[in-house]
N, C-alpha and C positions, 0 to 999 in steps of 0.2 A: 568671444568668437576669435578666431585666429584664421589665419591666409594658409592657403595650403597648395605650393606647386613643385610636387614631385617630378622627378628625371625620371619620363618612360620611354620606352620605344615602339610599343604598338598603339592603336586607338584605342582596341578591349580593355586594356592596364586602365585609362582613368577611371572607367567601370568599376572594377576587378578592385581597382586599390582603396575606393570608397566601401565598396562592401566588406572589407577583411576591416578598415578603419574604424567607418562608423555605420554598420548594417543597419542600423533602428533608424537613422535619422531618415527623414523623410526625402525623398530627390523630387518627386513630382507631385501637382496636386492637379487634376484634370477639371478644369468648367465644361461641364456639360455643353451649355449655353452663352459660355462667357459669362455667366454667374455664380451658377448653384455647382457647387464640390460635386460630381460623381464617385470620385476615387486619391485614393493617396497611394502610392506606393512608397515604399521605403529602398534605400538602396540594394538592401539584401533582393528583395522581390525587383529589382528591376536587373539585377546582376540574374540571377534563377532564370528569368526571361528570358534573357537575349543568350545564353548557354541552351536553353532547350531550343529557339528557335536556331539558334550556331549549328545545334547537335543534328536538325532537321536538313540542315544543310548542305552539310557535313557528309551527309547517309545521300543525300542527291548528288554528290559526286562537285558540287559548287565551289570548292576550294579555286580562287586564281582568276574567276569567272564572272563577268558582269550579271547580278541578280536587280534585278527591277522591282523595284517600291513603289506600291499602287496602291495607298491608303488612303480613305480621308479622314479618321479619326487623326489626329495628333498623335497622341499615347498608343496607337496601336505602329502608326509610321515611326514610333521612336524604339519602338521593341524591335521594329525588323531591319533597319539601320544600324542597331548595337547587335543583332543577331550576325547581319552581316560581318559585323567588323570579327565575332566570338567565333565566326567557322573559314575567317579566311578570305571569302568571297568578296567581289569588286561590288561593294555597295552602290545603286544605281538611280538614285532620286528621281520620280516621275510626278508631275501633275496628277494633282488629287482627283482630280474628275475624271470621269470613263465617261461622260457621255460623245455624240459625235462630232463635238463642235471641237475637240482634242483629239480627233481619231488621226489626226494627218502629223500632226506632233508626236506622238504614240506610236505612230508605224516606223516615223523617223529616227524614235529611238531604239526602238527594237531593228529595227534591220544595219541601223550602223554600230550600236554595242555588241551586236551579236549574241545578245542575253537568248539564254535557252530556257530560262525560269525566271516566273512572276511571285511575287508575294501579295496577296491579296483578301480583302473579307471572304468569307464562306458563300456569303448575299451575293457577291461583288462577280464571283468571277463568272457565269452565266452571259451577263451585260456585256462584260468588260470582254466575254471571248468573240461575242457579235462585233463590236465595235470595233477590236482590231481587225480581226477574221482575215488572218496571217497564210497565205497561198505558198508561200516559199519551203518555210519551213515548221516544224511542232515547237509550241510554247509548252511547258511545264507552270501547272499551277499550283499552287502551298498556301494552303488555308490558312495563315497564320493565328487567327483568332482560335485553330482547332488543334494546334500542337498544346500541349499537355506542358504541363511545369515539368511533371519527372522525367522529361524528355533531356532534361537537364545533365543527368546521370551519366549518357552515354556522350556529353562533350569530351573534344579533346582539344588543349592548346595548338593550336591551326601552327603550324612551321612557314614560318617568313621573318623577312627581313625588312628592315623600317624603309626601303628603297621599295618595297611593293607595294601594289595601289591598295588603297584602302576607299577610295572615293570616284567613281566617273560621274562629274558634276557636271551637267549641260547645261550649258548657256541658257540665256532668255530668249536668243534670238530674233532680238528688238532692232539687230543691222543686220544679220546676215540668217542662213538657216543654223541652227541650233547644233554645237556642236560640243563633243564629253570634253570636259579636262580632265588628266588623269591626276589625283590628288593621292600622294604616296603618305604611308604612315608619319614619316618626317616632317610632308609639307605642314601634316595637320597639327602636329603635337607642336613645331617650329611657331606655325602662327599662333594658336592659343596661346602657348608660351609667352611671345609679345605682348599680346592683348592684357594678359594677367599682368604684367610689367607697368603697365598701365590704369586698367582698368580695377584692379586691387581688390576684385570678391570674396569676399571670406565666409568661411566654410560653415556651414549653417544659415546665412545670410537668406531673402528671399529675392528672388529678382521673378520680374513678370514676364510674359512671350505670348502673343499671339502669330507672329510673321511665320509664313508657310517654312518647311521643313524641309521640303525639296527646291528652294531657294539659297545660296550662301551664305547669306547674313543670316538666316534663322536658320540655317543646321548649324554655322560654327557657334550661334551665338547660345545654342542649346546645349553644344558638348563642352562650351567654355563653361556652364554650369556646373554639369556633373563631373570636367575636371575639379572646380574649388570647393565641390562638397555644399556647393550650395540646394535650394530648396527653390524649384523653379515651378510656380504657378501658370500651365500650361492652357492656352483653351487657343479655336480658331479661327482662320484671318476672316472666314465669314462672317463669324459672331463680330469680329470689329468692327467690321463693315458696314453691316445692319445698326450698329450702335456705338459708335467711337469712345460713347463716355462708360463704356464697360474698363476699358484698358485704363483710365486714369481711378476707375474705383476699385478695382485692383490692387492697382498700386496702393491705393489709399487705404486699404480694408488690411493688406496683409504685410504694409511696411514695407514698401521693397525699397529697394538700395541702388537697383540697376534694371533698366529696360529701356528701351527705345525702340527706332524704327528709321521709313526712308519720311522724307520732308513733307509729304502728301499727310500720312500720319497726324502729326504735329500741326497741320495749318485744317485737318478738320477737326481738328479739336477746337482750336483756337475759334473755328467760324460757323461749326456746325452744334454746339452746345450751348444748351438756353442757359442763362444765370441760375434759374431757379435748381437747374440739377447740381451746381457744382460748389453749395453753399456749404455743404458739409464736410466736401476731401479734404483732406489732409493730405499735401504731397513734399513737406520737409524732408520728408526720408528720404528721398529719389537724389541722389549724388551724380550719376552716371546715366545721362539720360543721351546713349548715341545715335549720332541721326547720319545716314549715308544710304547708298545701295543709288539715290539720287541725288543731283544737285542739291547742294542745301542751302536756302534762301533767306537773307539777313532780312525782310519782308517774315517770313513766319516764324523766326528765332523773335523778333521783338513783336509778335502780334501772341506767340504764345505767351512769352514769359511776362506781358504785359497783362495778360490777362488771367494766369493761374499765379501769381504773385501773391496775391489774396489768399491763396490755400495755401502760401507757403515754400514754392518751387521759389530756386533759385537760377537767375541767367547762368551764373558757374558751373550749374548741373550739364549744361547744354553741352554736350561733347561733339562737333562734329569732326566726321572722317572718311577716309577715302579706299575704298578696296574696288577690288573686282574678284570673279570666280578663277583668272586665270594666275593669282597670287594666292588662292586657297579663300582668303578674303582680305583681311586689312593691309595696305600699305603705308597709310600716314594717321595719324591719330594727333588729339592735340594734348593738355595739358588739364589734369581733373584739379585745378585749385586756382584757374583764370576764367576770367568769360571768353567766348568765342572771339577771336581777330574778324573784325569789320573792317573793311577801307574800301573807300574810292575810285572811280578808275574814269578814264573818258572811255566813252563806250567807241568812240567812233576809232580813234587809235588802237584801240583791243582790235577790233577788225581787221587793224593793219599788223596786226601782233607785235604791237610797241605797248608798252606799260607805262602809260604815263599817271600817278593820282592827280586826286582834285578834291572840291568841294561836296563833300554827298549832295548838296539840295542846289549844285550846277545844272542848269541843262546840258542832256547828255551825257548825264554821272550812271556810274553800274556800282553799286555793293555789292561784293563778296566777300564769300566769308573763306575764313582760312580754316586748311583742312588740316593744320598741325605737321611734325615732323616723322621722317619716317620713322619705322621701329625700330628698335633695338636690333642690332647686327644687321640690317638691310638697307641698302641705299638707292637713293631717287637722283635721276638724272634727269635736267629737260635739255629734249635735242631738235637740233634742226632735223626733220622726216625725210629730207630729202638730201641734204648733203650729212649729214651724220653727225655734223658738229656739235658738241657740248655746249650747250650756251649759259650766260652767266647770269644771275639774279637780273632778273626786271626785263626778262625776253619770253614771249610766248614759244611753245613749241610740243613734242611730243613728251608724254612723259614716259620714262623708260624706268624700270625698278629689276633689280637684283637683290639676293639673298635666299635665306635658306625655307622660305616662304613659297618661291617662286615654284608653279609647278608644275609638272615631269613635263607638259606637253598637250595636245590635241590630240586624243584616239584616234589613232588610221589616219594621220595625218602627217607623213613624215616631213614633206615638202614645207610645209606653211611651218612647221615646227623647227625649220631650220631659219626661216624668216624668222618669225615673232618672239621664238622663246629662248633662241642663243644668235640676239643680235651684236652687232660691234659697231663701238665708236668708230669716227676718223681716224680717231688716235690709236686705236685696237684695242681699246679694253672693250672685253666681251661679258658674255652672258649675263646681256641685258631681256627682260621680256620687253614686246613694244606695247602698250594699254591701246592706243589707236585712241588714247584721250588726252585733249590740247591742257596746257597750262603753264606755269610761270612761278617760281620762288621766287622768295620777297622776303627779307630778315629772316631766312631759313625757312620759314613758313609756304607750304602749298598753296596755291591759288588753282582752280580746275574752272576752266573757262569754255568748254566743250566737246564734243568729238570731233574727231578728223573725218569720219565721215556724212557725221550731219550738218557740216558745212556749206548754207548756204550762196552761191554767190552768184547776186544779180548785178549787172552792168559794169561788173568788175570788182564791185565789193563783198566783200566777206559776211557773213549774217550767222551766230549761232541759231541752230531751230529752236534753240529753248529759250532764248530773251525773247525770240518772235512771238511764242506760246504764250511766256507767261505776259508779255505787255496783252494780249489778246485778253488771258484770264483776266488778266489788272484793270483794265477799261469795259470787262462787259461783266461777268458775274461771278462768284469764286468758285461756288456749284458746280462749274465748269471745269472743275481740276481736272486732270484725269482724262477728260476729254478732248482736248484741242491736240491736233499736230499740225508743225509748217512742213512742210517740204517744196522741193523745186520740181517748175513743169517746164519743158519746153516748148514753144507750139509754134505750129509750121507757118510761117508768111504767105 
């Protein structure tokens, strides 16, 4: 096997450059069920795909345009995301679901992208037209399961430049309402790029994926794929859900090399799988196993590798790392031939954003884990939020990230985008993005200690929501992941 990372300039190329390379090899293998193989396609047939879906595009006048991805097959969501990227079109990732507990998220996106066209199942769009049921203005719908391969025929290489959007990736809108980042051909190819510098895929390799698609750790983590020619065994976050020890036999059944997820992942595996299913994996092959998108908790790093060690898995596989959607994805990553940095901290002084260590098994000790250094050509500043200042290893503050990662902005957002995404130090060095996420270098190494806005603070002290949460999980039940939030009330005397 050999590593494979070409100099491209659009998203379609790492497509394009696998099928002219290696047509036959396989790129995807679809689990039905998170088990049973439905489908394989090879690169040639996933390139043929996203050209007639491009070509369909294309003929709708969608060049430049935010087009809306409404799938919930996996493999039907990855054809019309590469179709996007083959005709030009501002690829537009939407929640898989249409039914109406999604309809107020779904108007939200449609009325602020201004998408005039959906892509959706043939089934799908009936439901999906009720449940928006758009008063303003006409949606355009595209059966994508009904365009035709030979549709293929009538593509034509789309005209742009790596400065045009290839991606509006909307937030999760877990702090604020849900807003596009615009992700330009650059930003995407810039961070894969990194990632590969790191993360070391090579080309035939198999890596596993169930994480949603219109999420940012699972679309870049899928086109980092079919950039290295690799063979990505696809199926979805449902099928995880319902059965967490699908993903680890996965891995185990078809070798993979790389897969992960956020921290929740990894700790129900660790607490939701009987002995008796996990007697026969095999998980030595697993090198690259990244955990981010959430906090990641030195509590589930040594409860998994404690307990799949037996099969094999190594602590060193454990990669954690740190992105957000408004860096395309990754900004810090650590190190594939260490274990993860653990240390110490007084939790009480963290509140007061002094960094002092200590002894893990002190009262009032915090373990975190470190989330590595930045990438390649990109730098991490932490600063004071309010006076601007740079500050130096072992101070809490904002983290601020530049490089060529970083990206174009906030759709229809010009004002905030002059805040967040071209901020300046004290000192004026500029075009900083602001993460709105607290933390601290330590021997070069990130530390991520919470958000700026889910900062609790009673009677004058500081509290992150998420030590509050998880001491909450830690003393009542682990079941409970998932489920618990702190936040602040105030109430009237």
């Amino acid at each position: 096997m050999d590593t494979f990372a070409p100099t491209l300039t659009f998203a379609w190329e790492m497509l394009e450059c696998q099928a002219i390379n290696v047509p036959e090899h396989p790129a995807v293998t679809y689990l039905a069920d998170g088990e049973t193989e439905e489908t394989t396609v090879t690169y040639a047939d996933l390139w043929q795909k996203a050209r007639a879906v491009g070509a369909t595009l294309q003929q709708c006048g969608q060049h430049g345009k935010p087009v809306l991805i409404c799938q919930q097959n996996p493999l039907e969501y990855l054809y019309c995301l590469l179709g996007c990227f083959a005709s030009g079109a501002i690829a537009t990732p939407s929640v898989s679901s249409h039914t109406r507990r999604h309809a107020h998220r779904l108007h939200g996106m449609i009325d602020d992208s201004l998408s005039t066209l959906a892509l959706l199942p043939d089934a799908s769009v009936e439901a999906f037209r009720q449940v928006v049921q758009l008063q303003s203005r006409e949606l355009q719908f595209v059966a994508s399961d009904l365009v035709e391969s030979d549709a293929a025929e009538a593509w034509q290489p789309p005209t742009a430049t790596d400065v045009d959007l290839a991606l509006l990736q909307y937030t999760s809108g877990s702090t604020r309402m849900p807003r596009g980042v615009m992700v330009t051909h650059a930003n995407l190819l810039a961070n894969i790029n990194t990632i590969h510098q790191r993360a070391r895929l090579e080309r035939g390799a198999n890596t596993v994926l169930w994480l949603p698609l219109f999420h940012d750790m699972g679309l870049v983590s899928m086109l980092y794929a079919l950039f290295s020619g690799a063979h990505c065994i696809l199926f979805s976050p449902a099928h995880f859900s319902q059965k967490p020890l699908r993903w680890l036999r996965a891995i185990s059944k078809y070798q993979a090399t790389h897969s992960g997820g956020p921290n929740f992942a990894y700790s129900q595996c660790a607490h939701g799988i009987s002995e008796s299913d996990t007697a026969d994996l095999d998980l030595a092959c697993w090198r690259y196993a990244f955990m981010g998108a959430e906090p990641v908790r030195a509590e589930t790093i040594q409860a998994f590798t404690g307990r799949f060690s037996k099969n094999g898995f190594r602590k060193e596989a454990i990669y954690p790392c740190y992105g957000l959607a408004e860096f395309t994805l990754k900004v810090c990553g650590g190190d594939l031939t260490t274990a993860p940095i653990v240390r110490s901290f007084d939790r009480e002084q963290l509140s007061k954003h002094n960094v002092v260590e200590c002894d893990g098994q002190a009262p009032g000790s915090l373990s975190l884990v470190g989330c590595g250094e930045p990438l390649p050509a990109h730098e991490v500043e932490i600063v004071d939020p309010r006076t601007r200042e740079v500050l130096g290893e072992g101070k809490v503050g904002e983290i601020w990230a530049r490089g060529p990662s970083k990206s174009a902005g906030y759709w229809r957002r010009g004002e905030t985008n002059r805040e967040v995404f071209d901020a300046s130090t004290a000192g004026g060095e500029s075009g900083y993005l602001r993460t709105g996420d607290l933390g601290f270098r330590l021997d070069g190494e990130l530390f991520v200690t919470g958000r700026i806005n889910d900062l609790i603070i009673v009677r004058g002290a500081n509290h992150f929501a998420e030590d509050i949460e998880w001491t909450v999980r830690d003393t009542t039940d682990a079941s409970l992941t998932g489920l618990i939030a702190a936040f602040s009330m105030s109430s009237a005397k």
